[in-house]
N, C-alpha and C positions, 0 to 999 in steps of 0.2 A: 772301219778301224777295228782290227783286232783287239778283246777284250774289254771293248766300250756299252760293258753291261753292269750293273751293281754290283758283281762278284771283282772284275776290274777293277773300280773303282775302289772297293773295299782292299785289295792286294796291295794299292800304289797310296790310302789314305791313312795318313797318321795319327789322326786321331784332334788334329786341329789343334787351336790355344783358347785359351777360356778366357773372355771379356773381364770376367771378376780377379780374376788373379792377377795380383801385383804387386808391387811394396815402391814405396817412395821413401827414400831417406833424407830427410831434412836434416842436415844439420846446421847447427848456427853458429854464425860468424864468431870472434874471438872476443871482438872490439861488444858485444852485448854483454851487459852485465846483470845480475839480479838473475840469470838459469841457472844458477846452481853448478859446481863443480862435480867433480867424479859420478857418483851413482845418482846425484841429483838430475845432474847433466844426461845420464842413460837414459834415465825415466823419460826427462822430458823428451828426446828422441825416441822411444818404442811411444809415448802418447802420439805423437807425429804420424809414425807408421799406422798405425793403427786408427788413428782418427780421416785422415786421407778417404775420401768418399768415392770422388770418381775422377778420373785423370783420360789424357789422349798421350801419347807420343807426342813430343813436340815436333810441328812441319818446318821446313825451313826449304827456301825456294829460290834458283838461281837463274837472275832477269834477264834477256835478252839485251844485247846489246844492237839496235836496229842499224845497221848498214847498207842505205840505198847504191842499189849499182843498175844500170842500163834497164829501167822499169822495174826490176825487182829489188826485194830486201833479202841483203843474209843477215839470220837470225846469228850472232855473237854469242857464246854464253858471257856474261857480265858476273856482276857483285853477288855472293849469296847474304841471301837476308834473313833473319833469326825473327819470327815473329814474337810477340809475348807468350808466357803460357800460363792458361787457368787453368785453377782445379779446387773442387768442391772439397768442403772440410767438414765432416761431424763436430760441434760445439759440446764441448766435454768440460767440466771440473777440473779441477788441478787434484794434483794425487802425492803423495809422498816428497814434499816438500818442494814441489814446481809449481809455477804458473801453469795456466791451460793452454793450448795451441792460438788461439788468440790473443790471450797476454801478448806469451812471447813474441808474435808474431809482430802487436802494438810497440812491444820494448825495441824489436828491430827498425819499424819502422821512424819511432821518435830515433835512435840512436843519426840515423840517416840525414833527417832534417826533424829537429825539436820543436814538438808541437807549440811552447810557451815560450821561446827565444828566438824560432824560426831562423835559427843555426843548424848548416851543413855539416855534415861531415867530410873531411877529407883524408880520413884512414881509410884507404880503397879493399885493404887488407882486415880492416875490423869490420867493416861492414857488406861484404861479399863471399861468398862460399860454393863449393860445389855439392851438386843434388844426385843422387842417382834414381834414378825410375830403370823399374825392373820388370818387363812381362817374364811373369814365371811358367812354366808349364808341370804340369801332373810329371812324377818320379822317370824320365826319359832315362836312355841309358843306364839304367839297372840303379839311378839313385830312386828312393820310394819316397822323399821325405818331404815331395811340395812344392820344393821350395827351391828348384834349379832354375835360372835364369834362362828364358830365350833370348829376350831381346834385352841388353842393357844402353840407356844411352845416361850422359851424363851433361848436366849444366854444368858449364865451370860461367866463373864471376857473377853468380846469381844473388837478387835482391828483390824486395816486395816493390811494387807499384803501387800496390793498390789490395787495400783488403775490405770485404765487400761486406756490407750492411747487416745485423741479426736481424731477421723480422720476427718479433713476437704479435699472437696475434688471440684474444678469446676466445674465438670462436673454434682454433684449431684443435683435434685431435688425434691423436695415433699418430703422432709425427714426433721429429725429433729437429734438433734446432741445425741448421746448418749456413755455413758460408762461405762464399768463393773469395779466392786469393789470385791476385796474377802476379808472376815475378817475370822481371827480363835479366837475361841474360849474355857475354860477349860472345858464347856460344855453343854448340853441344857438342859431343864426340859419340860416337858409336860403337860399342863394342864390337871387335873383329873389322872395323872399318879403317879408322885410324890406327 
């Protein structure tokens, strides 16, 4: 194969996307109360962004549907299925008149089903929202600033499941506190896809 040597490779290679680059934008439902309006409200969304530790693309996967015919199966494609998604969160303070990414997170998930009344919610509208996760890549296309998206997908009707334990611990040092989150969602969209 013509030009199947490192200088090739380097001609046809762009330079890849960086594991670390990202941004997740949390934003929270309507129906929560106690986040703060206007630049309250900002805050507690850049603490979001920036506390957001480590994240995947969410996968989602569509099932065969098995079709026996004369000894063999045809594979059907079937239903797609939306797995959960986790992601790790840096445990931070509250700053400028917000709760911390756990508060909040607590306040969504009592608004859902109340930890003391073990009452539902049924404002699907107050307590669901859409997420965007963003792989950014380094200034492509002559912008320089970071902060251009490759891959956008987005949760729509997205809500906590499950928010996952602090462990504090003596013995620990040079660490910092963190905790996973998984939320489900009715399902994503893809930038440039849909």
């Amino acid at each position: 194969m013509a030009g199947d040597n490192l200088e090739g490779f380097q001609n046809v290679f762009n330079g890849g996307n960086r594991s670390h680059l990202y941004n997740v934008q949390m934003n929270y439902p309507t129906g929560i109360s106690g986040l703060g309006s206007g630049s309250s409200q900002d805050v507690a969304d850049q603490m979001s962004r920036f506390t957001v530790r480590a994240v995947n693309l969410p996968p989602s996967q569509v099932n065969p549907i098995r079709v026996p015919y004369r000894g063999r199966i045809l594979k059907w494609p079937g239903d797609r299925v939306y797995f959960p998604w986790t992601f790790r969160v840096l445990d931070d303070n509250a700053r400028n008149g917000t709760s911390s990414v756990w508060k909040n997170l607590q306040k969504w998930s009592n608004y859902i089903n109340d930890h003391e009344t073990n009452r539902s919610s049924d404002d699907w509208e107050g307590f669901t929202t859409t997420w965007t996760i963003d792989q950014v890549g380094y200034g492509s296309e002559g912008n320089d600033t970071g902060d251009n998206p490759v891959k956008r997908v987005q949760l729509v009707d997205c809500w906590p499941t499950s928010i996952g334990p602090i462990t504090m611990d003596s013995n620990a040092i040079d660490t910092l506190v963190e905790f996973t989150v998984t939320v489900e969602y009715s399902y994503f969209t893809v930038d440039g896809v849909n």
